[in-house]
N, C-alpha and C positions, 0 to 999 in steps of 0.2 A: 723355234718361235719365228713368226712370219715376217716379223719387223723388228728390229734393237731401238728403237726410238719412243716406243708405244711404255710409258713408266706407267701408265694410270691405273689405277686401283682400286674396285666398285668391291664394298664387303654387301653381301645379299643378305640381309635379316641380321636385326641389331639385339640380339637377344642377350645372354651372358658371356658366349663368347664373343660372338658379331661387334660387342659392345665395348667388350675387352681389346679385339683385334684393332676396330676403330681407335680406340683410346693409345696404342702404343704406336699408330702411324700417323695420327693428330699430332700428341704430344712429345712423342721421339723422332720427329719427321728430321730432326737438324741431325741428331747424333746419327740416324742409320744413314742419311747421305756420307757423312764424313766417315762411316766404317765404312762402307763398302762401295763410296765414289759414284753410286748411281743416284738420277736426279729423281728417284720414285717417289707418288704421291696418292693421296688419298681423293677421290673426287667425288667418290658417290657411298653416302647409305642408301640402301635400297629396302624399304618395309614399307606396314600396309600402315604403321604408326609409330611414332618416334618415342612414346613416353621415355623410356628407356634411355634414348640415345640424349633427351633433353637433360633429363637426371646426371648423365655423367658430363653433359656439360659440351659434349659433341657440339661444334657448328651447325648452324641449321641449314647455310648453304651446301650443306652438302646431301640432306635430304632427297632424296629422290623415291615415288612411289611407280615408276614408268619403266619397268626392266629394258622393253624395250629399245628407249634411248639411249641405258648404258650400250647394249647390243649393239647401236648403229655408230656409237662413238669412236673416232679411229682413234685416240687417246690413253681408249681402253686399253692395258695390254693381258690383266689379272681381273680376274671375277670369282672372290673369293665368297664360298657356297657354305650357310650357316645358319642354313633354318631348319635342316634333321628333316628326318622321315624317308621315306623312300615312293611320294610320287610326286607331288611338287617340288623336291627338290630333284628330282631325277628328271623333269621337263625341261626348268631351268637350265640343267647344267648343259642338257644336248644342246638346247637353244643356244647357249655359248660356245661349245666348243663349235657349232655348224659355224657361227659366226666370225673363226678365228680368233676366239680368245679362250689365254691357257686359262682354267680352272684350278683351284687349291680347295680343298675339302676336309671336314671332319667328320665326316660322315660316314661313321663304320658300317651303318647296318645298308646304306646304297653300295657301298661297295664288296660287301659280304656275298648280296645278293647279285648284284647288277656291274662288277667290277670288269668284269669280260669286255661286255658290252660298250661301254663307256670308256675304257680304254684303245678300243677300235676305233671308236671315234674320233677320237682325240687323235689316236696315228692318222685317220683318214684326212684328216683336216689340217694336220701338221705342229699340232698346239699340244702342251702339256697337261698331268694330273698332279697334284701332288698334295699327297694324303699322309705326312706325315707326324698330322695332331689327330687320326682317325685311331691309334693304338694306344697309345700311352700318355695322353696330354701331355706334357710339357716334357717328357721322355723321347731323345730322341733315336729312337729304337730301328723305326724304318731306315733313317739313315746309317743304322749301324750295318742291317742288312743286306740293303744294297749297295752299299761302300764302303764301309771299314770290315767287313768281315766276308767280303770278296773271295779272297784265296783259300776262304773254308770252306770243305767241306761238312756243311751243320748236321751236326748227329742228333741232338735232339732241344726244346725249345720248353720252358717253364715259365710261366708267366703269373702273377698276383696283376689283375688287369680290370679291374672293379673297384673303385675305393668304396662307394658303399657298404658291399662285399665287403671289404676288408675292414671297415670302420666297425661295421655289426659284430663279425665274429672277432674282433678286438676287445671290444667291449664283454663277448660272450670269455672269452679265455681270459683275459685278466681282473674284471670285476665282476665275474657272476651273474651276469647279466643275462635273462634268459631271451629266447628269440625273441620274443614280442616285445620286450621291455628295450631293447638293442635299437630293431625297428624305427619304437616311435619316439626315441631318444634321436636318432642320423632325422627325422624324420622334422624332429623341433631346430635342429641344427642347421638345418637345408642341404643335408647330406644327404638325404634320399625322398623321392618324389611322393608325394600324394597315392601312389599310384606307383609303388615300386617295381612290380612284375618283371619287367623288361629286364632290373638288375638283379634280384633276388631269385629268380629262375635260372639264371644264367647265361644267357640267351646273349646279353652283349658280351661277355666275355668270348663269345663262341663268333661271334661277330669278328672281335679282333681277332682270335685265334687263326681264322683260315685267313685272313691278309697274310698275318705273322709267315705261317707255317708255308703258303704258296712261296713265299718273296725266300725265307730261310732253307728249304728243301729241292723250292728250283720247280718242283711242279705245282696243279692246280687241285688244292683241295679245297670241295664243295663244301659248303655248310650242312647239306643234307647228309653228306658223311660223317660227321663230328656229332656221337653222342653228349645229350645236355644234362644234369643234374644240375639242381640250384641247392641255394642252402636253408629254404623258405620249411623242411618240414627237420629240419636240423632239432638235436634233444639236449638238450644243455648239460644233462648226466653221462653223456656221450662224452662233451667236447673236455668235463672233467675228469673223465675217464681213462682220456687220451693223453692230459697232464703227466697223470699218475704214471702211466706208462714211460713217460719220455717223450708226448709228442706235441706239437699245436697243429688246430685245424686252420687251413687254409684252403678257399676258393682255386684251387690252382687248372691254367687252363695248360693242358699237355699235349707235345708232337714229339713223336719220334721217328726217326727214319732207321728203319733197321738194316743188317749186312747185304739183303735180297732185295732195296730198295722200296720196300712196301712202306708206308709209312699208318701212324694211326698218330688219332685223333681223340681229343675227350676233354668236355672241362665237368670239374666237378670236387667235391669237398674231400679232401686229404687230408690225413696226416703226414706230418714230417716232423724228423727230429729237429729239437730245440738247437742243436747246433746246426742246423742248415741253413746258408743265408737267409734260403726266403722267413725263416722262421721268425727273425727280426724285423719286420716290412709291416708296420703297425700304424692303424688310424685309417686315414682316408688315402694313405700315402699307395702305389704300386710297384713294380719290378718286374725284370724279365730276365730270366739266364737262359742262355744261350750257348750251347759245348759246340767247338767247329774242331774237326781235327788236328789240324795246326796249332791255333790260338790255345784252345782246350776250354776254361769255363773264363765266361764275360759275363758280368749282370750289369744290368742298367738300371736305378734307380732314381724316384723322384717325384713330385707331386702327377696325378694320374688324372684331375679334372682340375677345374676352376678357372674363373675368365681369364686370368693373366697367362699363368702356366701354358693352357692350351691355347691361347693365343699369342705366346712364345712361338711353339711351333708354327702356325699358320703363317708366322709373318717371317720365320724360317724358310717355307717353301717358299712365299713370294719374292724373296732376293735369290734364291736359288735360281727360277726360273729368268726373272728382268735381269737378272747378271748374264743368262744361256745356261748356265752349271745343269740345271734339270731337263734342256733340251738333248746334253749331248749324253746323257744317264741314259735318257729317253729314248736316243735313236740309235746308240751304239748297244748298248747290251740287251740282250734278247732272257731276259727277268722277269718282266713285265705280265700283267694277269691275262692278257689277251693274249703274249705268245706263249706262254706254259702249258705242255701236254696234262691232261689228266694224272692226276697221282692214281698210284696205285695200294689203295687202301690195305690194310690188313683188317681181313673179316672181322664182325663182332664173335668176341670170344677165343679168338686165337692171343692176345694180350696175355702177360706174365707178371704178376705184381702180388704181393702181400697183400692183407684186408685181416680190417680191424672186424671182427662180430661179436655182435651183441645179440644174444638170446635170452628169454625169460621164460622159465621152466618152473613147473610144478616143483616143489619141495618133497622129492621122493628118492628114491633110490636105483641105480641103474639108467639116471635117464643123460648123462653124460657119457655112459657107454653106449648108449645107445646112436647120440650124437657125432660121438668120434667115429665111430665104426662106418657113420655113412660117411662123412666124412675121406676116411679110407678106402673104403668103395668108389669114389672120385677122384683118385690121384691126388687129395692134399693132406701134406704134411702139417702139425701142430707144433707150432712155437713155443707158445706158452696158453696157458689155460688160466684165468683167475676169475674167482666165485664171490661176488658182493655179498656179505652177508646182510645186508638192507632188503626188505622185501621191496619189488617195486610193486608188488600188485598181490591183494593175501593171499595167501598162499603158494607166492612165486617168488623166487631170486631172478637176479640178473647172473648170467654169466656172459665173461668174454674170453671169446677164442683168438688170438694172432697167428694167423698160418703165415709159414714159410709160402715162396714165389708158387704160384698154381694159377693155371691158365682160367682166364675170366667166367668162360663157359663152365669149367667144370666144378668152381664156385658156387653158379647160377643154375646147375643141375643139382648140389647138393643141396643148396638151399631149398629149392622147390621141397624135394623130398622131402626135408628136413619138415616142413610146412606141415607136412600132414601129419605128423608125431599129435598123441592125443597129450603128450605133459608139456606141448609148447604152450606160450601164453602170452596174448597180444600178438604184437609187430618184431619180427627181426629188424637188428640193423647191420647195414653193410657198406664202412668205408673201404679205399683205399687209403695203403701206406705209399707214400713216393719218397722213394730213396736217392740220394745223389748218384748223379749220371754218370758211370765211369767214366775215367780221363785215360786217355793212353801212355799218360806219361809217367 
């Protein structure tokens, strides 16, 4: 940081977090000087309209619609960035950093996409980033990364990182709830938007995943590397299916770094057994486990959105930084998204994992030998076999198959095949299972 004198603190757009953030540097301004003995303060909202900030009751002197005054303010030392998206907030934030002041961020999908970049800047200019309400609201996760779990070597990375996600399929595994009804139930709740895509695709979770997995693996994985499924065409006969088995479905976003250093990527709908942590991670709540060599398993649990929670964190980074603590993170260890080489992907279809299948087959004879046998023909093994006696469609059952570990591709080769069978009927389905991460201990 360029100057130790500079406490001042402009939150940029007052929305629910912006609003929340303002609200715990307003009204905790006594008790966080006496934690942590710096004279930091609040000087500026920065929007294009207050309603919000008048509703909680925010000062109106502290209103400001003019960025660029806070910009020329030498007072500034923090310009905390909380209006989302990735182009007006990606102007702003340059505009500050060019300006010598550090930035704090929640904003997963700018630094998903633009974290490189942005962090170069920020070394170029001498001033800090610090994003650590952009993964897990109120979790704090990145700092586990980058500082308490240091001396691991991180083997692989599990995350529940969507409360949404997780509030839907809550609702779908314990009350029966089916996808639509889940929906617009999170939906009357203000659990999920008008307009949900971004979380029920998956796509934010995949957002946090390559922060997570750059910062825990040590290299740079792109977003365009990480395949996306969401949980939007999810079948509620599935998720009870999976019950019956021993398992619940979870959104889970996955890294693992294998013995050869290649690492892979994936978020998308799992099963795991009911005795798995994550299995208990219910509502709108998130989690992240983390296996490092040393340590072995860590999870971090905790509210995953909401004003307060994630503006926990935000007002986390900003003492971090007005103390120096994120400067010397910043300029000592070589972690950071803009020094990290490329990861080295492990191709689509080289992956080893279980999967739950669901097929619906004419009501005939031979046509489960027939299934198995291709099956056989592509290297996978069958776990167990169980046969719904409910028609789901006349003259069709369901059956499900659980294969033993069989590489992704050769999965997605028998299925094809499988496809053209004339006793299939409708849609297959095809989860993964995710199992606990070996420990070496």
């Amino acid at each position: 940081m360029k100057s130790d004198k500079r406490y001042g603190i402009a939150v940029l757009g007052c929305g629910t977090v912006g609003g929340g953030t303002a609200k715990i540097l307003v009204e905790d301004n006594d008790f966080l000087k006496k934690r942590t003995n710096l004279p930091l303060f609040l000087k500026y909202i920065v929007d294009v309209k207050f309603d919000h900030a008048k509703a909680l009751g925010l000062p109106e002197n502290l209103y400001e619609k003019d960025f660029d005054k806070v910009l020329k303010d030498p007072e500034i030392g923090v310009v905390v960035e909380l209006i989302g998206g990735t182009t007006l907030a990606k102007e702003f934030i340059i505009k500050a950093l060019k300006a010598g002041k550090n930035v704090v961020t929640a904003n997963k999908a700018l630094l998903a996409h633009y974290g490189r970049e942005l962090f170069a800047e920020a070394r170029k200019n001498g001033v800090v980033i610090g994003f650590e309400a952009s993964c897990g609201g109120g979790i704090p996760i990145i700092r586990a990364l980058y500082d308490g779990l240091l001396a691991n070597r991180n083997e692989a990375l599990f995350g529940i990182v969507n409360g949404t996600c997780n509030y839907i399929l809550t609702q779908m595994t314990q009350n029966g709830k089916t996808y639509a009804e889940a929906l617009a139930e999170a939906q009357r709740d203000g659990l999920a938007e008008a307009n949900p895509t971004l979380d029920v695709s998956g796509l934010d979770s995949a957002h946090k995943l390559v922060i997570m997995s750059s910062l825990a693996f040590g290299k740079y994985v792109s977003l365009q590397s990480t395949p996306v499924i969401g949980i939007d065409t999810l079948d509620l006969a599935d998720v009870l299916a999976g019950q019956e088995l021993g398992y619940t479905i979870k959104l889970i976003a996955m890294a693992k770094k294998y013995p050869d250093g290649r690492i892979s990527t994936i978020v998308c709908p799992a099963f795991i057994d009911k005795k798995h942590p994550l299995a208990w991670v219910s509502g709108a709540f998130n989690a992240v486990s983390v296996y490092g060599h040393a340590v072995g398993h860590t999870m971090y649990y905790g509210r995953g959105a909401g004003a307060s929670p994630t503006a926990s964190a935000v007002t986390s980074d900003v003492i971090s930084i007005l103390s120096g603590a994120a400067e010397k993170f910043f300029n000592t260890y070589p972690i950071w998204l803009d020094n990290l080489p490329d990861a080295d992907m492990l191709p689509y279809g080289l992956s080893e994992e279980k999967f739950y299948i669901r097929f619906n087959v004419l009501d005939k004879p031979g046509v489960l030998a027939k299934v198995t046998a291709i099956f056989a023909k592509h290297n996978i093994s069958i776990a167990s076999v169980v046969q719904k006696n409910e028609k789901k469609e006349e003259h069709s059952i369901p059956i499900v198959i659980i294969t033993h570990y069989a590489l992704e591709g050769d999965i997605a080769d028998a299925l094809k095949e499988i496809s053209f069978l004339d006793e299939l009927s409708g849609n297959t389905v095809c989860i993964r299972i995710m199992e606990e991460h070996k420990e070496k201990f």
